[in-house]
C-alpha positions in Angstrom: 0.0 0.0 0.0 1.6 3.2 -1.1 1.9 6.3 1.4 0.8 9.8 0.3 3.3 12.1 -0.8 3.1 15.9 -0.3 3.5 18.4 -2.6 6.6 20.0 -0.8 8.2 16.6 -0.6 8.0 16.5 -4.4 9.3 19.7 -5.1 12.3 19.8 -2.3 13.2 16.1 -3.7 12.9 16.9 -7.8 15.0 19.9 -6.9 17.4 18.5 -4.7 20.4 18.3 -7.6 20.2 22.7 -7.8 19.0 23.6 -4.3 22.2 24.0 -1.7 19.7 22.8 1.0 16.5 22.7 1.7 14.9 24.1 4.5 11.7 24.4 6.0 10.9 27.7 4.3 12.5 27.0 1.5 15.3 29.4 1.4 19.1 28.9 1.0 22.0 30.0 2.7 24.7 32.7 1.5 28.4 31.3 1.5 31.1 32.9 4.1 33.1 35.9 3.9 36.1 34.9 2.9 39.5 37.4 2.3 40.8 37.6 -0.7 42.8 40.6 -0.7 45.1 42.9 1.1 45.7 46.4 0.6 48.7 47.7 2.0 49.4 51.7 2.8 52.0 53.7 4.3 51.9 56.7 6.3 54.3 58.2 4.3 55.9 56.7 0.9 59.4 58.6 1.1 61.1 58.8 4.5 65.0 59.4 5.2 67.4 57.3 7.1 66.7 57.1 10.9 63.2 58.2 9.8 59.9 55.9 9.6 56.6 55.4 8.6 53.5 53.3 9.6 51.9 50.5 7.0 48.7 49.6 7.7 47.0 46.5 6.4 43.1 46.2 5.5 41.3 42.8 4.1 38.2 42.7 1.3 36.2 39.7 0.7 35.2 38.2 -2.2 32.6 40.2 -2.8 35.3 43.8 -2.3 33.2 44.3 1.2 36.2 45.2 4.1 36.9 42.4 6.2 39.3 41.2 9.1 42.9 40.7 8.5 43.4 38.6 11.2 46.8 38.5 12.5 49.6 39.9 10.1 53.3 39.3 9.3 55.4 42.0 7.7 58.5 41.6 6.1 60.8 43.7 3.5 62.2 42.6 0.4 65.6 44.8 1.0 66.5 44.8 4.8 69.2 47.1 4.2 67.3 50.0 2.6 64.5 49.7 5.5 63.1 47.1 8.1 59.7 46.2 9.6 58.5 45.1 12.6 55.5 43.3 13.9 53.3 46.5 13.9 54.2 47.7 10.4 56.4 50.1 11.9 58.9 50.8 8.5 62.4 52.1 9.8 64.7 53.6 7.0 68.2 52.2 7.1 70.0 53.3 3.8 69.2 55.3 0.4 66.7 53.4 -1.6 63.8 51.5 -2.3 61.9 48.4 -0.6 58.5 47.0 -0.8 57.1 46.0 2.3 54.8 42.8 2.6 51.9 42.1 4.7 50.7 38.3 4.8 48.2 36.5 7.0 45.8 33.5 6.0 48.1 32.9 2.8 47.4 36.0 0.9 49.5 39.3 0.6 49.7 42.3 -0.2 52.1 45.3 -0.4 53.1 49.1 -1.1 56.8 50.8 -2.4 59.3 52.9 0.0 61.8 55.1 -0.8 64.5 56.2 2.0 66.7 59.4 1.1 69.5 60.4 3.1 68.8 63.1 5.5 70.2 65.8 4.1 72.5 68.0 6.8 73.5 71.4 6.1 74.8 72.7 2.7 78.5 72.0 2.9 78.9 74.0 -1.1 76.8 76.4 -2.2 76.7 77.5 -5.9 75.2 79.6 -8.2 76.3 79.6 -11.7 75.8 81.4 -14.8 74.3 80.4 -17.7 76.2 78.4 -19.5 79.0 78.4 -16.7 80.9 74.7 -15.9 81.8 74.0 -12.7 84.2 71.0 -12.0 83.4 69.5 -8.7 85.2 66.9 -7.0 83.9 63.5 -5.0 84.2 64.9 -2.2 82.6 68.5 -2.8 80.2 66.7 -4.5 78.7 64.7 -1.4 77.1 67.9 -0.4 76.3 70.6 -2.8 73.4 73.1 -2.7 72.5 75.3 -5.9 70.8 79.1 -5.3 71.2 82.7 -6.4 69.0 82.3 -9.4 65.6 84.4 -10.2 63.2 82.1 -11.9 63.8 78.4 -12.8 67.0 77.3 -13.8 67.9 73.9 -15.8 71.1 71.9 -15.1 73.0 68.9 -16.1 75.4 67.4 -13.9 77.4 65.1 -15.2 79.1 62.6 -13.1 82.3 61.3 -14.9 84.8 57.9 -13.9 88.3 59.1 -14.5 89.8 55.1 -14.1 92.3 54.3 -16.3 90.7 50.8 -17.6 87.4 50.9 -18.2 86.9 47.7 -16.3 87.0 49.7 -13.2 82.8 49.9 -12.8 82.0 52.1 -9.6 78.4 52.0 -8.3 76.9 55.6 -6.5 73.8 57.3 -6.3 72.6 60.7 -6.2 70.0 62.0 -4.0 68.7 65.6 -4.2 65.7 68.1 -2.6 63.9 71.0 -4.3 64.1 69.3 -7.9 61.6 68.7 -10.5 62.2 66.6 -13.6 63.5 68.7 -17.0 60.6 68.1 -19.5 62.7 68.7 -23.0 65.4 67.2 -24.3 67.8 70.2 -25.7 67.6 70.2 -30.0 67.8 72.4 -32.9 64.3 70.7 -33.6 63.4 68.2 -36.3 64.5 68.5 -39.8 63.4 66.6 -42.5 65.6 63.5 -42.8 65.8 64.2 -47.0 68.5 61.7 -48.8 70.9 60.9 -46.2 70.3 57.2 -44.7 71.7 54.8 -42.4 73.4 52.1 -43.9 74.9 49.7 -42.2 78.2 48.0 -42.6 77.3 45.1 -40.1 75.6 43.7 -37.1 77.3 44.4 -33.4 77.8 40.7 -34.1 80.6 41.2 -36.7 82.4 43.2 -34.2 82.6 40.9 -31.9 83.8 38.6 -34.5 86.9 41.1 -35.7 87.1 41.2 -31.2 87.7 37.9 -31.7 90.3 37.8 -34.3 92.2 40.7 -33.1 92.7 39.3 -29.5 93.7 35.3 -31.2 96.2 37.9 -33.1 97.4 39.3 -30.3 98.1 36.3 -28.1 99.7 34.5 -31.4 101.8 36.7 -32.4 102.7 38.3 -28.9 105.9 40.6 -29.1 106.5 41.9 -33.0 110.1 42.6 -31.8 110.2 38.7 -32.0 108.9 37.8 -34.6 111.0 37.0 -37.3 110.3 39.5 -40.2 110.0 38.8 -44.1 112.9 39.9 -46.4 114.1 38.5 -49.6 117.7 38.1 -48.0 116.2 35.9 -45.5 113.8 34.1 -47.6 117.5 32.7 -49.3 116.6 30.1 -52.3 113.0 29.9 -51.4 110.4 31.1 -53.9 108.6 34.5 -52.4 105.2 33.5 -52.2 104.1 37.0 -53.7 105.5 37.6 -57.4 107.4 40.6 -57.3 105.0 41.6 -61.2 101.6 41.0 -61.3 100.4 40.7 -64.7 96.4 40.2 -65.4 95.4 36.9 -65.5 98.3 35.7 -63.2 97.1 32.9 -60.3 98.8 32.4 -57.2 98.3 30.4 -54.3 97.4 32.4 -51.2 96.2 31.0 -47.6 92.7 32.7 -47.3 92.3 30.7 -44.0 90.9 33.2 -41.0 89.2 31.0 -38.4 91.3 29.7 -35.1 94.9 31.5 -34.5 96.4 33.8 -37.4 99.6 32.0 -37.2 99.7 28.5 -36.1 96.6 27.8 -38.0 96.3 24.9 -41.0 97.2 27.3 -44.2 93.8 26.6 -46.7 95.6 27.8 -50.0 93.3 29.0 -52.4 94.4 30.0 -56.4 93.6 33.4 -56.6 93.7 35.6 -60.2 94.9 39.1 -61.3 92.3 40.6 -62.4 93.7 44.2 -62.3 96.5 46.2 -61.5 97.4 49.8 -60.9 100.1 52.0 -59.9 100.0 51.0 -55.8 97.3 48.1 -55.5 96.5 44.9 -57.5 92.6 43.3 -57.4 92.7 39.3 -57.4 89.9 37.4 -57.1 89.8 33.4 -55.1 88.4 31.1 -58.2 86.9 29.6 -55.3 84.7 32.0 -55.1 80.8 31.6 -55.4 79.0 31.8 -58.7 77.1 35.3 -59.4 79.9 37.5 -57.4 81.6 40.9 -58.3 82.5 40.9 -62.5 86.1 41.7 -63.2 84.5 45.5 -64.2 83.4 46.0 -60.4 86.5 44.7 -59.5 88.4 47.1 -61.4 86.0 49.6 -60.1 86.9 49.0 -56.8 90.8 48.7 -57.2 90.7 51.9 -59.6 89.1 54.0 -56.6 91.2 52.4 -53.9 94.0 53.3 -56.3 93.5 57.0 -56.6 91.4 57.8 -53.7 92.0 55.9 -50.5 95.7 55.1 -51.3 96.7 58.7 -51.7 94.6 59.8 -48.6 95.8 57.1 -46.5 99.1 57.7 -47.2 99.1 61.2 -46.9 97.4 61.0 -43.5 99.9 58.1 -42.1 102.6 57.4 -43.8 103.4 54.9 -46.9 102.8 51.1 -46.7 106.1 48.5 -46.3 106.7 46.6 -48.8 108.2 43.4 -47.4 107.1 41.5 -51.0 109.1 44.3 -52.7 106.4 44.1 -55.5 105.5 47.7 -54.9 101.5 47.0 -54.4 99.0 46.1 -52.3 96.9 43.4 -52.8 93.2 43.4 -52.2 91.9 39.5 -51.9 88.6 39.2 -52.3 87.3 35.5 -50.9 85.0 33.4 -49.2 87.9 33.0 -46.6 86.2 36.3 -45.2 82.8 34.4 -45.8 83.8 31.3 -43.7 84.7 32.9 -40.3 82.3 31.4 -38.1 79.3 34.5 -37.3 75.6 34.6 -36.3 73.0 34.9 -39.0 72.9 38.2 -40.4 76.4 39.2 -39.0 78.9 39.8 -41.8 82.3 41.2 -41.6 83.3 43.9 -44.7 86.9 43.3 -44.6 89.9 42.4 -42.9 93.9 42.8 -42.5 95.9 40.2 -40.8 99.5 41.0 -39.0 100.4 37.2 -39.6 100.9 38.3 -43.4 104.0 40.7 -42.3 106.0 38.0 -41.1 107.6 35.0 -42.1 106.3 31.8 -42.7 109.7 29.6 -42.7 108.8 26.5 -40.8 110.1 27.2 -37.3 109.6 31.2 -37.5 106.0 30.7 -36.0 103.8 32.2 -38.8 103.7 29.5 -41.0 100.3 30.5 -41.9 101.8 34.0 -43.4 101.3 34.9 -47.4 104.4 37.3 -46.5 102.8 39.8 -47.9 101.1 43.5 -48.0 97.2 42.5 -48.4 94.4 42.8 -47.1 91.0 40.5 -47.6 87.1 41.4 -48.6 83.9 39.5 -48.8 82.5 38.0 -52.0 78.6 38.2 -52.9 77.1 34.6 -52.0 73.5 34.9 -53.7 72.5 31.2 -53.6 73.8 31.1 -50.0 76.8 28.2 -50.2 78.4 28.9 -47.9 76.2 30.8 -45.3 73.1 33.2 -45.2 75.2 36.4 -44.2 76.6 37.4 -47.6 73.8 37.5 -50.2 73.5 40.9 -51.3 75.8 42.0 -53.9 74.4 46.1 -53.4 75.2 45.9 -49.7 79.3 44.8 -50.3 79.0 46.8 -53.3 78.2 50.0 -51.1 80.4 49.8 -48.1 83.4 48.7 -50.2 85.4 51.6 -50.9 85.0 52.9 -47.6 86.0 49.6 -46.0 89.2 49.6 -48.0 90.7 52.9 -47.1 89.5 51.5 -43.2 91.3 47.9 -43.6 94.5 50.1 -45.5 95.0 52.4 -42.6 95.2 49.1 -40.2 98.2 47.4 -43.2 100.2 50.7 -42.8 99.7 51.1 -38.8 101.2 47.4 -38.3 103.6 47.8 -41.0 105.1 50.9 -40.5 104.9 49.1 -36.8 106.9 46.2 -37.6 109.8 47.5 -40.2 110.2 51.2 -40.0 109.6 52.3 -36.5 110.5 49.1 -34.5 107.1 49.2 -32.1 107.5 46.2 -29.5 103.6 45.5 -30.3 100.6 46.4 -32.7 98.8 49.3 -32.1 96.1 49.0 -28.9 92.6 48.1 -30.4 90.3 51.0 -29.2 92.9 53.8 -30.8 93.9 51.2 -34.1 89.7 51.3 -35.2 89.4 55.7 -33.9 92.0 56.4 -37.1 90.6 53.3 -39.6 87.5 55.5 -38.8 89.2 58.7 -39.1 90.3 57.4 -42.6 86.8 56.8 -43.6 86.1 60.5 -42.7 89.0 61.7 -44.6 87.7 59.8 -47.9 84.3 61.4 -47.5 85.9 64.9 -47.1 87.5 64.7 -50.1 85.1 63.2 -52.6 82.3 65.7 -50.8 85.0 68.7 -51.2 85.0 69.9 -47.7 86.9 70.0 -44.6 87.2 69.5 -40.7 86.8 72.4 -38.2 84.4 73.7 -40.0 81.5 72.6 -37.8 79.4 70.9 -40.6 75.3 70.8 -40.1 72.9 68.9 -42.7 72.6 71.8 -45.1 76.5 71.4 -45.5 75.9 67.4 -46.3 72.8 68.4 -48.5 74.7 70.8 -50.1 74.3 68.6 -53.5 73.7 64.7 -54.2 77.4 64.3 -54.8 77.7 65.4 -51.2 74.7 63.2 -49.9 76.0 60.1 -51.7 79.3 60.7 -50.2 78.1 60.9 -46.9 75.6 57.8 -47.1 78.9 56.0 -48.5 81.8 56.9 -46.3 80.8 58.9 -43.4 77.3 57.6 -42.4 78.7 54.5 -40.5 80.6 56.8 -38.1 77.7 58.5 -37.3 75.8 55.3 -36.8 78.5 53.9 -34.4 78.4 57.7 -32.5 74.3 56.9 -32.0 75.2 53.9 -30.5 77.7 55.1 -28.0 75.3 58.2 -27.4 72.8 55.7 -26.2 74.7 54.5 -23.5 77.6 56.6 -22.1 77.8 54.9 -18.8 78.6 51.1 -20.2 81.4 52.2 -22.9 84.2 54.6 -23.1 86.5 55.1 -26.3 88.9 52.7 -24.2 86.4 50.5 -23.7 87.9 46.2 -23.6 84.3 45.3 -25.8 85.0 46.2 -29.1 82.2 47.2 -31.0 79.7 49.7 -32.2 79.6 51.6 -29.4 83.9 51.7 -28.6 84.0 52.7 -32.1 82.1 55.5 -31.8 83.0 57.0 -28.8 87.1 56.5 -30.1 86.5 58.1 -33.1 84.6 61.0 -32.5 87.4 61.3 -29.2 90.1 61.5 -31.8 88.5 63.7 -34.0 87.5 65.9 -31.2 91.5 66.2 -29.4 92.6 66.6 -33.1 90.7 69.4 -33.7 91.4 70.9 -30.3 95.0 70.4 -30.8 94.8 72.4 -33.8 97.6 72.9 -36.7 98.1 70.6 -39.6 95.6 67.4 -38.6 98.0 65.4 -40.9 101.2 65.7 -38.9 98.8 64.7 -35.7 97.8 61.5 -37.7 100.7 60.7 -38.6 102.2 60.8 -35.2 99.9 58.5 -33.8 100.8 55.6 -36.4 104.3 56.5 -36.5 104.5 55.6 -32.7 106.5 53.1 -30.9 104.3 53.5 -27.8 100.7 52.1 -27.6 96.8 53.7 -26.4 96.8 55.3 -23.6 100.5 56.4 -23.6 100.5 57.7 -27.4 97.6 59.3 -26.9 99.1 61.2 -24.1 102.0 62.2 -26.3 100.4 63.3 -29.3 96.8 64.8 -28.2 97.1 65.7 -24.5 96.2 63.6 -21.1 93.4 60.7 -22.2 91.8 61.5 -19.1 91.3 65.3 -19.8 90.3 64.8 -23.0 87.5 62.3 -22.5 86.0 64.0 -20.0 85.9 67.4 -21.4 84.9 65.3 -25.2 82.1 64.1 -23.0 80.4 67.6 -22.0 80.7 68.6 -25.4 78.8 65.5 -26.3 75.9 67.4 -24.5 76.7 71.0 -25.1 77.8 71.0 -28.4 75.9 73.6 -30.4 73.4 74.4 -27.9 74.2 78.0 -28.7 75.0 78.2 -24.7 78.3 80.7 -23.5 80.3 77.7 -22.7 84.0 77.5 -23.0 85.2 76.7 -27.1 86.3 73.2 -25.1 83.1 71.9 -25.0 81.7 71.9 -28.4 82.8 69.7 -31.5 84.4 71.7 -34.0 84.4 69.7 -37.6 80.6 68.5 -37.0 77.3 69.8 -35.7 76.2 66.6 -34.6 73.0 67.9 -33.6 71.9 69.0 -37.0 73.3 66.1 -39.1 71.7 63.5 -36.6 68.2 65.3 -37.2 68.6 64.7 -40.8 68.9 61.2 -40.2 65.5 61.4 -38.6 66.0 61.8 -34.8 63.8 64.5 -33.3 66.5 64.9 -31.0 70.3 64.7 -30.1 70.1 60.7 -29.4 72.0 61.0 -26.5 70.6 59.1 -23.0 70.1 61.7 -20.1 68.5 60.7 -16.4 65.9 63.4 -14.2 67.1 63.9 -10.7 63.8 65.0 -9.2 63.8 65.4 -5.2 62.7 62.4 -3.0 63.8 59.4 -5.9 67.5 58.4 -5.3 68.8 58.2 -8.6 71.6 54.6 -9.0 74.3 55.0 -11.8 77.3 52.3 -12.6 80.2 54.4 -14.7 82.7 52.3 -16.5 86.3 53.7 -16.2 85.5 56.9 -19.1 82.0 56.5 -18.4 80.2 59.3 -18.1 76.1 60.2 -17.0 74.1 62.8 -18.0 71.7 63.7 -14.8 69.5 66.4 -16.0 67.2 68.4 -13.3 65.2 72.3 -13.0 65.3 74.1 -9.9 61.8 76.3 -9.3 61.9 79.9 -8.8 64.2 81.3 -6.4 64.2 77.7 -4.8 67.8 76.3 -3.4 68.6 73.1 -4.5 70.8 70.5 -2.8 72.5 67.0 -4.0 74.3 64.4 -2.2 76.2 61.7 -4.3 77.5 58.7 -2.2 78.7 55.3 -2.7 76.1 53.3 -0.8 76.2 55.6 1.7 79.7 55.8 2.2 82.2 58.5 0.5 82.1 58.6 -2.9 85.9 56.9 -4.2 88.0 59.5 -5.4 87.9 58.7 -9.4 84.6 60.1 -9.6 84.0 64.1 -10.0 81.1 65.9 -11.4 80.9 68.7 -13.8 78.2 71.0 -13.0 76.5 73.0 -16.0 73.6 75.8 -16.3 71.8 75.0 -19.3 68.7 77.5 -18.8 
């Protein structure tokens, strides 16, 4: 017999699957508060050392209602910038920032401090005039105040590590009160970027791959005092391995080998042919070489310009070749030796000279891997990518190749002239061997454009016709590019920087140009001094240009000042180039030089590499007195830093 069954029975059971519960009423019941989230403030977000502050913790539910916390732990993520205790009492300890943490029932949450020093009394005070440059040292910069000015003022400090090896990195900061961030960045405004292009000659990569080579070089060969040298006395009954003629059509057997150590290393002999020959150079070509290449006409092209162009500069500038071959000519290889040096994709090198090719290769001299020769090598076009993907393009060879050869030339004479007329004990130093192969790139695009240095050139002087434009986009455009990369970050490189690429290259050449200019009288005799040395970087430097230290620092401030049309001394501002206006025809609204804001309240952390410099850039309000303190984590500053103070508005 079946029971009755009531209607709220049915409905509670068919419903039993969606209802939480079901209660007598019918109703359901809501789901805990829960927290989910905790917000985290401080009484006070900047405090100085000795100084604190109070954070607070408050809780929201699911549903963003307040709620509880329950009981809280606090810690800091940087215990020596400020601590915490169990009340949220924040104590400041040193110059910084630290995020403190509130956690409790396994959720978090947390706000940003920033400690300053507490600034004591001015130990400096300064007011400068506009455009005035005030040199201030470590320890008169630990305390400086700025005042005496009606109306805002602008500044740039700029904080400079005078270390002689730019492996010397020193750490600091810079705290300050009463300053407000600069909101331009100073410019002759933007001009349209017309003709003139950047083209490069290679990735960073390739420099590091030349890096490479030149430091295998250096350990190989070691002292060029030595090294047994090449002569035809000494090379006795043996055949010279370059003909002393030439003719067209001639093949000779030359080691185009460039990978492991320039000496010691398996000689790869390749045939290589005549293809043309002028009064000081001769153009062969490696029959090795990949199909759909340079023609013999482009060759020609090439050896005919090197000929009367970049010889006779070259040469004028540092001296004439050696001629340990006693064939009278230089020989410009072009093969896929170049080609085959290990590199990243897309990294290409444009050309090369070896030192092993000055000495001898008798078996037991060491340098068996020497063509005994004055040569230097260059890529070959590899369309249907044999051999890698880096050296497809015909037009991109095709238009850094002149430039490249009066660059690889000045590197054969410096060694050579090195090795058998001035008896150096070593090769030129790196940093100040690329600053003149540079130079020598400049000095072919002053004289197919028809001007000259100290002459402070703008983009209307490079746009003065498309013979000038083309010149520039062929010889001189590459040195600006490096310049923009040094420009970009002054505080990792220096023109002495160890790391060669891009940005050493830069910075060395527009240093040499800048001391040679300063110097004054005939640039040529300068040049020529510096590869006619028997002393090395830093120390031939010194002789020929003035102390390296002086020089890069005040180079440095001109980097900033240059043309800005301020009453600054002639020592800060670039004489041959108005780097300002050439760089805004290449399409940068502004001088692409990287600058830091010192505003009051945010310690401001800088690293210098020895000749790194920083450009801290800050306003003072109206009739306001500034003051800045620069320590090394909060001790004294070390005494190779100083700081040059300038009034830009």
């Amino acid at each position: 017999m079946s029971m009755p069954v009531s209607v709220r029975s049915l409905l509670c059971g068919a419903a039993a699957a969606a209802l939480v519960a079901c209660g007598g009423d019918g109703s359901t019941s809501p789901p805990p508060a829960l927290l989910t989230t905790i917000n985290v403030s401080v009484s006070s977000a900047v405090i100085t050392v000795g100084g604190s502050a109070t954070a607070t913790a408050s809780g929201l539910d699911q549903k963003g209602s307040p709620i509880g916390t329950g009981v809280v732990s606090w810690s800091t993520s940087n215990a020596a910038v400020a601590s915490v205790n169990g009340t949220g009492v924040v104590t400041g300890l040193g110059a910084g920032t630290a995020t403190i943490t509130a956690t409790s029932g396994g959720k978090t949450g947390s706000a940003a401090i920033t400690v300053t020093t507490a600034f004591p009394p001015c130990a400096t005070t300064l007011g400068l005039a506009l455009g005035e440059a005030r040199t201030l040292t470590a320890a008169e910069a630990a305390n400086v105040c700025i005042s005496g000015v009606s109306g805002a003022s602008e500044y740039v400090l700029m904080p400079f590590n005078s270390a002689t090896t730019a492996n010397a990195i020193t750490p600091f900061q810079i705290e300050a009160t009463n300053t407000v961030a600069v909101a331009t960045v100073p410019n002759l405004g933007v001009l349209d970027p017309g003709q003139l292009s950047f083209n490069r000659i290679a990735t960073p990569d390739a420099y590091s791959i030349e890096a490479e080579f030149r430091a295998r070089e250096l350990q190989d060969i070691g002292s060029i005092r030595a090294r047994p040298r090449v002569s035809r006395a000494r090379l006795g009954a043996r055949a010279a391995r370059i003909p002393s003629t030439l003719p067209v059509g001639e093949i000779i057997q030359l080691n185009t080998n460039l990978t492991g150590s320039p000496c010691t290393a398996a000689r790869v002999n390749h045939p290589a042919r005549v293809v043309a020959s002028f009064p000081h150079a001769a153009v062969l070509i490696d029959t090795l070489s990949p199909p759909g290449g340079f023609t013999d006409a482009e060759l020609t092209t090439f050896g005919a310009m090197f000929d009367t162009l970049a010889y006779a500069i070259d040469t004028l500038y540092f001296g004439k070749e050696s001629d340990v071959d006693e064939n009278g000519k230089v020989l410009i290889v072009f093969t896929p030796g170049i080609n085959s040096i290990p590199a990243p994709p897309g990294a290409f090198v444009g050309g090369l000279f070896s030192g092993r090719d000055l000495f001898s290769a008798a078996v037991g001299d060491g340098c068996e891997a020497s063509n005994e020769g004055e040569m230097f090598y260059m890529p070959v076009p590899d369309p249907n990518n044999t051999i890698n993907g880096n050296y497809p393009s015909k037009t991109t060879l095709t238009r850094v190749a002149v430039g490249t050869l009066a660059h690889e030339f000045q590197h054969l004479i410096n060694a050579g002239r090195r090795v058998y007329v001035n008896d150096a004990p070593g090769f030129e130093q790196v940093w100040l061997n690329e600053a003149l192969s540079h130079i020598a790139e400049e000095a072919l695009y002053f004289r197919v454009a028809g001007q000259t240095a100290k002459t402070n050139l703008n983009v209307a002087d490079v746009r003065t016709s498309q013979a000038t434009v083309d010149a520039f986009n062929a010889y001189e455009v590459q040195n600006f590019g490096r310049y923009r990369s040094y420009l970009a970050a002054p505080a990792s490189f220096s023109p002495y920087s160890l790391t060669d690429g891009l940005e050493m290259r830069g910075a060395a050449y527009t240093l040499v140009r800048y001391a040679t200019d300063l110097k004054g009288g005939d640039e040529r005799a300068t040049f020529f001094a510096l590869v006619n040395a028997t002393t090395s970087g830093r120390t031939n430097f010194n002789a020929v240009l003035g102390d390296l230290t002086t020089m890069v620092r005040d180079w440095a401030l001109a980097n900033f000042l240059d043309d800005l049309n301020l009453p600054s001394p002639a020592k800060y501002q670039h004489p041959s180039w108005n780097y300002r206006s050439v760089f805004t025809g290449l399409g940068s609204a502004t001088l692409p030089i990287a600058t830091s804001q010192l505003v009051a309240g945010t310690p401001l952390s800088l690293q210098l590499v020895g000749g790194g410099v920083a450009y801290v850039r800050f306003r003072v309000t109206n009739n306001a007195t500034a003051q800045f303190i620069a320590s090394a984590s909060g001790q004294p500053l070390p005494a190779n830093l100083d700081f040059t103070l300038v009034r830009t508005q």
